[in-house]
C-alpha angles and dihedrals in degrees: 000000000000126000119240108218092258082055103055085036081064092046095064100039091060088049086055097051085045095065090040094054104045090047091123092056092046090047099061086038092067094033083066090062116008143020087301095241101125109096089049093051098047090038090056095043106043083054079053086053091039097059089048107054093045090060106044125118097211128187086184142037081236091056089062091056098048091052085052105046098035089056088053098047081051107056108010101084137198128053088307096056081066110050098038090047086054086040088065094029092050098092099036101105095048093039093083098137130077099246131058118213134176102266075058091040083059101046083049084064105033083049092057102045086053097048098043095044090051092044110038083031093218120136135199109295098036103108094256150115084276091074090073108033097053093057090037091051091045100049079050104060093044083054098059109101085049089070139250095302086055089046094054089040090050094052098043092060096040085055091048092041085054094042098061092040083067087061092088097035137118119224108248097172144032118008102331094061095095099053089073106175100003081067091068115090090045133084126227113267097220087051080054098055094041089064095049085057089038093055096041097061092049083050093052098043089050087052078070110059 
């Protein structure tokens, strides 16, 4: 299975309605822990993305991304307008064909883990977003030779397995560092977002066949 531009095109946009969509529960997620600001801030900047994506005119599945993640660095604010924007613009200068295949679907994820680590400076273990697209990047990458659906699977499951491992953590990094203890019993909410995009684009790629 390979994705077609208009495909993928599909693919973000329901990425997009999923976080808008789940902006109450994002939003708790991050009141647990933080200033509670999460869900609006995704919400605004992924109908940024939305509107974007929608209305490129891309000569490449790369193109798409960019558009995306570039909308949301722009008008998401805060630390998470810029990860999640580099979570969709990771892969934008290595995406130049029409199609996107799982080999692509995996250096999408493995791209992402690298730039977001480097820039936000955060590692595995820190209470983050990190937790769960490292494992999701990693169970990419060892489904490849299974195809694009494996890949996605594989993902999905590598982002909810880090997810809950964040669960027991303490914060070692960003607001919800000076909660210590009180951190742990809570996931991270940018773990939690990354597995409603996670899971949207398996949904979407099942949609398929």
């Amino acid at each position: 299975m390979e994705l077609t531009i208009e495909q993928t095109r599909g693919m973000l946009a329901a990425m997009c309605d999923a976080i808008i969509a789940n902006v109450d529960i994002l939003t708790k997620a991050d009141q647990a822990i933080g200033d509670g600001d999460h869900g609006v801030g995704m919400s605004r900047g992924f109908k940024a993305a939305k509107e974007a994506i929608e209305g490129a005119e891309p000569a490449t599945v790369g193109d798409l991304f960019k558009a995306g993640g570039s909308a949301i660095m722009a008008t998401s604010g805060g630390a998470s307008g810029v990860i999640f924007g580099m979570f969709l613009k990771a892969p934008a200068r290595t995406f130049t064909g029409d199609t996107l295949d799982a080999a692509g679907y995996a250096t999408w994820l493995a791209a992402a883990a690298a730039q977001i680590q480097a820039r936000g400076k955060a590692k595995p273990g820190d209470k983050t977003m990190v937790d769960a697209v490292v494992p999701a990047a990693e169970a990419a990458e060892e489904a490849v030779p299974k195809g694009l659906l494996a890949v996605a699977e594989a993902a999905a499951e590598g982002a909810h397995k880090g997810k809950d491992d964040t669960v027991d953590m303490i914060a070692t990094f960003g607001k919800a560092k000076a909660l210590g203890e009180r951190a742990k019993g809570h996931p991270d909410p940018g773990a939690v977002s990354t597995t409603i995009l996670l899971d949207t684009a398996l949904a979407y790629l099942k949609t398929l066949g």
